[in-house]
MIMI-712962 format. One record per atom (N, C-alpha, C): x, y, z; atom name; residue in three letters. Coordinates in steps of 0.1 Angstrom, whole numbers, plus 5000, padded with zeros to 4 digits. Layout:
# MIMI-712962
{{X, Y, Z}, 'CA', 'ala'};
...
//
This chain:
# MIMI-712962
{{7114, 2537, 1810}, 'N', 'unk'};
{{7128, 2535, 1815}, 'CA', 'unk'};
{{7128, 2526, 1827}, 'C', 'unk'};
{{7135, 2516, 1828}, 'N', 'unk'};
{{7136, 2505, 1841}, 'CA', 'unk'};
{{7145, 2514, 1853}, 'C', 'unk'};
{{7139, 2513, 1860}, 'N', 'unk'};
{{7141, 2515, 1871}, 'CA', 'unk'};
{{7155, 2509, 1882}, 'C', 'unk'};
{{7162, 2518, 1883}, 'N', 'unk'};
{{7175, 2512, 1893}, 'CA', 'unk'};
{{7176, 2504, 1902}, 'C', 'unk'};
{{7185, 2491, 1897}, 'N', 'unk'};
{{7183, 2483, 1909}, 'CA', 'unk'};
{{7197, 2482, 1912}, 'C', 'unk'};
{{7198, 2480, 1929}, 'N', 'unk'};
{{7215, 2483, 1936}, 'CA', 'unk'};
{{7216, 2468, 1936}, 'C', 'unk'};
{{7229, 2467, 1939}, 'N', 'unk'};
{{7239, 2456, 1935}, 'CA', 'unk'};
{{7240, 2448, 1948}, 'C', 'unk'};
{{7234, 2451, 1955}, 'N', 'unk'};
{{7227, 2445, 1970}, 'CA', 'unk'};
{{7215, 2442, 1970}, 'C', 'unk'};
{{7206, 2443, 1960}, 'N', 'unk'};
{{7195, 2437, 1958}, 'CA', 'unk'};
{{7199, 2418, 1955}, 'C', 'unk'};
{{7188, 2410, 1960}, 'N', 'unk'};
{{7185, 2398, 1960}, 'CA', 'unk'};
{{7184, 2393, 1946}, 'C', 'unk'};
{{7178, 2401, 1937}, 'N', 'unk'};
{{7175, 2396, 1927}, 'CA', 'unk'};
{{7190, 2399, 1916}, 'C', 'unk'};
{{7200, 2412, 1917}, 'N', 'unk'};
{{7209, 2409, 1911}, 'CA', 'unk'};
{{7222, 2400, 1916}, 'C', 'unk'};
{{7221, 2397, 1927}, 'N', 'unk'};
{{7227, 2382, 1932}, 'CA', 'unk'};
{{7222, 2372, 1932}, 'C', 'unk'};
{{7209, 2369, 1930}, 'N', 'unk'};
{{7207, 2355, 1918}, 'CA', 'unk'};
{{7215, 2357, 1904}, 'C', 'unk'};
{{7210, 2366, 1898}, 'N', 'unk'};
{{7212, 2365, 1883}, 'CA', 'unk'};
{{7228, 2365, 1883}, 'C', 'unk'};
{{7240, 2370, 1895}, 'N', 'unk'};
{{7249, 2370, 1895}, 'CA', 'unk'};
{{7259, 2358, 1901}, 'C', 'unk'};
{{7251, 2350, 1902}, 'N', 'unk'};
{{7252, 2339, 1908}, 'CA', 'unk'};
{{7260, 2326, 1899}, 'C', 'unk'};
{{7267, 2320, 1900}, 'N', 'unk'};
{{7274, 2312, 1892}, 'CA', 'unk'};
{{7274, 2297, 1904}, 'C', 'unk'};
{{7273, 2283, 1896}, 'N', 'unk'};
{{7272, 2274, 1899}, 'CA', 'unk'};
{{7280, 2267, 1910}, 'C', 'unk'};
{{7272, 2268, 1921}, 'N', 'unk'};
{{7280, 2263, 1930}, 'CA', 'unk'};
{{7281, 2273, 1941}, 'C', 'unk'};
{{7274, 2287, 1939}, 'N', 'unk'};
{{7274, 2300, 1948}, 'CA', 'unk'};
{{7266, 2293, 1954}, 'C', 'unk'};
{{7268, 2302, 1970}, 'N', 'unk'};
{{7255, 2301, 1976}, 'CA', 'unk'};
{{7255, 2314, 1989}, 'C', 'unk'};
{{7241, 2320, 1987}, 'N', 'unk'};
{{7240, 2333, 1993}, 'CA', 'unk'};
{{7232, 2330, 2006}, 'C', 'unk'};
{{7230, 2337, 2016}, 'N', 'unk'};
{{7217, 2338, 2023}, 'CA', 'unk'};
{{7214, 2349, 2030}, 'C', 'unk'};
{{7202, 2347, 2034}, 'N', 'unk'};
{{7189, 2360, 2039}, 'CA', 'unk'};
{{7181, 2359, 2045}, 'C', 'unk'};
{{7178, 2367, 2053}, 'N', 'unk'};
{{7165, 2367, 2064}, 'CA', 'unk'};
{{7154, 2368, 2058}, 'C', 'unk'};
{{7153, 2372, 2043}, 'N', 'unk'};
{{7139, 2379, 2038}, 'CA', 'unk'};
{{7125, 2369, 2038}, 'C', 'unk'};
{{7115, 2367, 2041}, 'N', 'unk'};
{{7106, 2359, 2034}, 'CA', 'unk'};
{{7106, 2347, 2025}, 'C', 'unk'};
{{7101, 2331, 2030}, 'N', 'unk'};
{{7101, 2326, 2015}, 'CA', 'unk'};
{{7095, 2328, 2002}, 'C', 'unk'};
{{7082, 2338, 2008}, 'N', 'unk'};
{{7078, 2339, 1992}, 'CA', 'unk'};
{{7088, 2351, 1986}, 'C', 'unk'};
{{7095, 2361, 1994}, 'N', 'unk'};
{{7098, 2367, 1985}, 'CA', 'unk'};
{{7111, 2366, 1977}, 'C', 'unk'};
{{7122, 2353, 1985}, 'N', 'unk'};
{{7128, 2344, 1980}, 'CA', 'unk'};
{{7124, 2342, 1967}, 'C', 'unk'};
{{7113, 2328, 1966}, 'N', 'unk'};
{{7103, 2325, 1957}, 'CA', 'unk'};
{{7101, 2330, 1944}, 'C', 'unk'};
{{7099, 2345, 1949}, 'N', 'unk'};
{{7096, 2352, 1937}, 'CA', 'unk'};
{{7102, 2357, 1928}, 'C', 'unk'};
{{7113, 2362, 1935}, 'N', 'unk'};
{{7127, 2364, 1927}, 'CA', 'unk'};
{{7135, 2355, 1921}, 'C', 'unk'};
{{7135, 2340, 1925}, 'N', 'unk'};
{{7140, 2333, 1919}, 'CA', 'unk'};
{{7134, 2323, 1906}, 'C', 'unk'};
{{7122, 2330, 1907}, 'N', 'unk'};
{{7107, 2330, 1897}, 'CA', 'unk'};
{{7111, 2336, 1884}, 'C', 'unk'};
{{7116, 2348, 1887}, 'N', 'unk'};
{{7115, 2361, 1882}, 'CA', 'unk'};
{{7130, 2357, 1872}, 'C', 'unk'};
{{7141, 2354, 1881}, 'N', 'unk'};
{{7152, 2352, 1871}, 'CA', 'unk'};
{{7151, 2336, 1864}, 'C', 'unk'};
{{7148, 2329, 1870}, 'N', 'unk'};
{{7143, 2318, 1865}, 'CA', 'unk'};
{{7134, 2323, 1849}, 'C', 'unk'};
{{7125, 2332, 1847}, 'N', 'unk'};
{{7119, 2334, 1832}, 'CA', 'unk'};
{{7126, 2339, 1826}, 'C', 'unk'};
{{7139, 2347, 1833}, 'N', 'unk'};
{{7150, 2354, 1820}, 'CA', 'unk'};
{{7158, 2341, 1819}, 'C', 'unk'};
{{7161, 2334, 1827}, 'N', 'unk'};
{{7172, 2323, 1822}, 'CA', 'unk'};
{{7165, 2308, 1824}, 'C', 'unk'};
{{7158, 2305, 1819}, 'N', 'unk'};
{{7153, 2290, 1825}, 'CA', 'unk'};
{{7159, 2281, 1825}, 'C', 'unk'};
{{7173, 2275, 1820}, 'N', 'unk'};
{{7180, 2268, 1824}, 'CA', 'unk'};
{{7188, 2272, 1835}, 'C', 'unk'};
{{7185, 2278, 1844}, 'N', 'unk'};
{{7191, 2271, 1856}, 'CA', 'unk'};
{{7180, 2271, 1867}, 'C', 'unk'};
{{7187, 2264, 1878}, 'N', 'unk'};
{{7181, 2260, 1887}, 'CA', 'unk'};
{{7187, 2263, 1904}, 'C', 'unk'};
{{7178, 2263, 1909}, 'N', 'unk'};
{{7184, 2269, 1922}, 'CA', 'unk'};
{{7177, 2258, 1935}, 'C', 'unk'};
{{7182, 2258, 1944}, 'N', 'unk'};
{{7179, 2252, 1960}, 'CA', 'unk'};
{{7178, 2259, 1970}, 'C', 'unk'};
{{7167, 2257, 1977}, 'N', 'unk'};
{{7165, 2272, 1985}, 'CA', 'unk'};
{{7161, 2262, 1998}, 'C', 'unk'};
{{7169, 2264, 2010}, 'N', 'unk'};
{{7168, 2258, 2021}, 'CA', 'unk'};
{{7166, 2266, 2034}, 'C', 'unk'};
{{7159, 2267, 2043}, 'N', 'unk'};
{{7158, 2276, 2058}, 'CA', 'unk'};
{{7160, 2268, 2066}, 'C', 'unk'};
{{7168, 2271, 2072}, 'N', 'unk'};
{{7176, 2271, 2086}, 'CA', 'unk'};
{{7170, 2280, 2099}, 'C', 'unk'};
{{7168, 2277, 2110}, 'N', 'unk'};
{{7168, 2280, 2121}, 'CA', 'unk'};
{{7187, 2279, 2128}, 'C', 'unk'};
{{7188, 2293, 2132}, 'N', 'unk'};
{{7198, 2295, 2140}, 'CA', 'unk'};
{{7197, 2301, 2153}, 'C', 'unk'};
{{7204, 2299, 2162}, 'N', 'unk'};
{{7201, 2310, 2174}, 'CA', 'unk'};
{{7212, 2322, 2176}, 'C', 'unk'};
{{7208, 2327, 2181}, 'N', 'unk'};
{{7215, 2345, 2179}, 'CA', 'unk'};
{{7222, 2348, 2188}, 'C', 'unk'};
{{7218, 2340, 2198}, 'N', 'unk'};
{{7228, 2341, 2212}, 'CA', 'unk'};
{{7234, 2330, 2214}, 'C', 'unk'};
{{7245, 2327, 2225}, 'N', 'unk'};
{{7256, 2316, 2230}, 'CA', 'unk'};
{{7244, 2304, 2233}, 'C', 'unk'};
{{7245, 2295, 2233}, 'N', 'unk'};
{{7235, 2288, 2234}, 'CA', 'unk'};
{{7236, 2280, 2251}, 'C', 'unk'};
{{7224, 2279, 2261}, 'N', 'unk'};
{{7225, 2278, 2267}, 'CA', 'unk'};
{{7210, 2273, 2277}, 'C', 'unk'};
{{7211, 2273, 2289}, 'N', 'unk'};
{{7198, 2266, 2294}, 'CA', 'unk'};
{{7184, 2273, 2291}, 'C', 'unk'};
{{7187, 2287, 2294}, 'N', 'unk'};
{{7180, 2298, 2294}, 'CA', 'unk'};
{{7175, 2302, 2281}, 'C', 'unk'};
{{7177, 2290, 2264}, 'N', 'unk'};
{{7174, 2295, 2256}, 'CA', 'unk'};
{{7160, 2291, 2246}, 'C', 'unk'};
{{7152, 2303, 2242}, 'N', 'unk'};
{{7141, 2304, 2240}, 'CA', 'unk'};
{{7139, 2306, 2232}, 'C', 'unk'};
{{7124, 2300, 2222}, 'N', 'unk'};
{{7120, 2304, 2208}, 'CA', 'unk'};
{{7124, 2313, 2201}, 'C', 'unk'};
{{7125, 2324, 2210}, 'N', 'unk'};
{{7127, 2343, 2204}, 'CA', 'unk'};
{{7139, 2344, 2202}, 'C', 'unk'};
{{7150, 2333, 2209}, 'N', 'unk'};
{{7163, 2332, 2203}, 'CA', 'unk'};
{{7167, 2326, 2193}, 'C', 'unk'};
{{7162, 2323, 2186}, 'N', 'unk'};
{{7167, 2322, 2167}, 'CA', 'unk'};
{{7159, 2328, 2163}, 'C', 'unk'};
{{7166, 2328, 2148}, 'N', 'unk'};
{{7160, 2335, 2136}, 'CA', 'unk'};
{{7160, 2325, 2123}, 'C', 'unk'};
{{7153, 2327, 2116}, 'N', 'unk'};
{{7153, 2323, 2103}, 'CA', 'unk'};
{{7162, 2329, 2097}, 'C', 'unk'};
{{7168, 2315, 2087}, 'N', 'unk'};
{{7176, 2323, 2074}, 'CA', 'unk'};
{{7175, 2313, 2065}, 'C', 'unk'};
{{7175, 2317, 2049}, 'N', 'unk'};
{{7174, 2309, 2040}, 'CA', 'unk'};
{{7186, 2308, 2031}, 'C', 'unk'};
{{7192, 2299, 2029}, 'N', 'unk'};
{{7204, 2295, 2020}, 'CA', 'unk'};
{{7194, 2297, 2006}, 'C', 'unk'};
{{7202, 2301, 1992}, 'N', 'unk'};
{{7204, 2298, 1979}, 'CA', 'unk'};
{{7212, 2296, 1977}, 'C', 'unk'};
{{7213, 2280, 1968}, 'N', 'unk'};
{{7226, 2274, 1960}, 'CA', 'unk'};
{{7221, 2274, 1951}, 'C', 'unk'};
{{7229, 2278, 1936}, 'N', 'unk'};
{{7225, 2278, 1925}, 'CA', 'unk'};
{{7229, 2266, 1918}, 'C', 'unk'};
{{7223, 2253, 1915}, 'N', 'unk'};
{{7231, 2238, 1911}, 'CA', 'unk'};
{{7231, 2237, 1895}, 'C', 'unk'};
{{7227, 2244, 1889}, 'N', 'unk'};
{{7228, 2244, 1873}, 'CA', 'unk'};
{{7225, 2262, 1864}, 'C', 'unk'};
//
């Protein structure tokens, strides 16, 4: 029996994803990667773009420092 996946999981917002969505997330790129691996072998016509960004977290200013951004990674789904 498959196991429950919530509707805030990564992987059913790929597969829920319609052309021209685009989601993002702090998580890892491989784990990005993987999941978009993963829906990619149930649907292999489509295709997705996966981009990271550096942002900063705070007001930006003289005082600001590496530890002040974060990674995040866009998915756009283009086919």
């Amino acid at each position: 029996m498959a196991k429950f996946r919530s509707p805030d999981s990564l992987l059913t917002k790929l597969e829920n994803m319609s052309i021209g969505d685009e989601i993002y997330t702090e998580k890892s790129n491989g784990y990005v990667s993987d999941n978009i691996a993963t829906v990619k072998a149930k649907f292999p016509d489509r295709k997705y773009r996966q981009t990271s960004v550096f942002t900063h977290i705070k007001p930006f200013d003289d005082t600001l420092k590496l530890q002040d951004f974060k990674k995040v990674i866009f998915v756009t789904r283009i086919a």
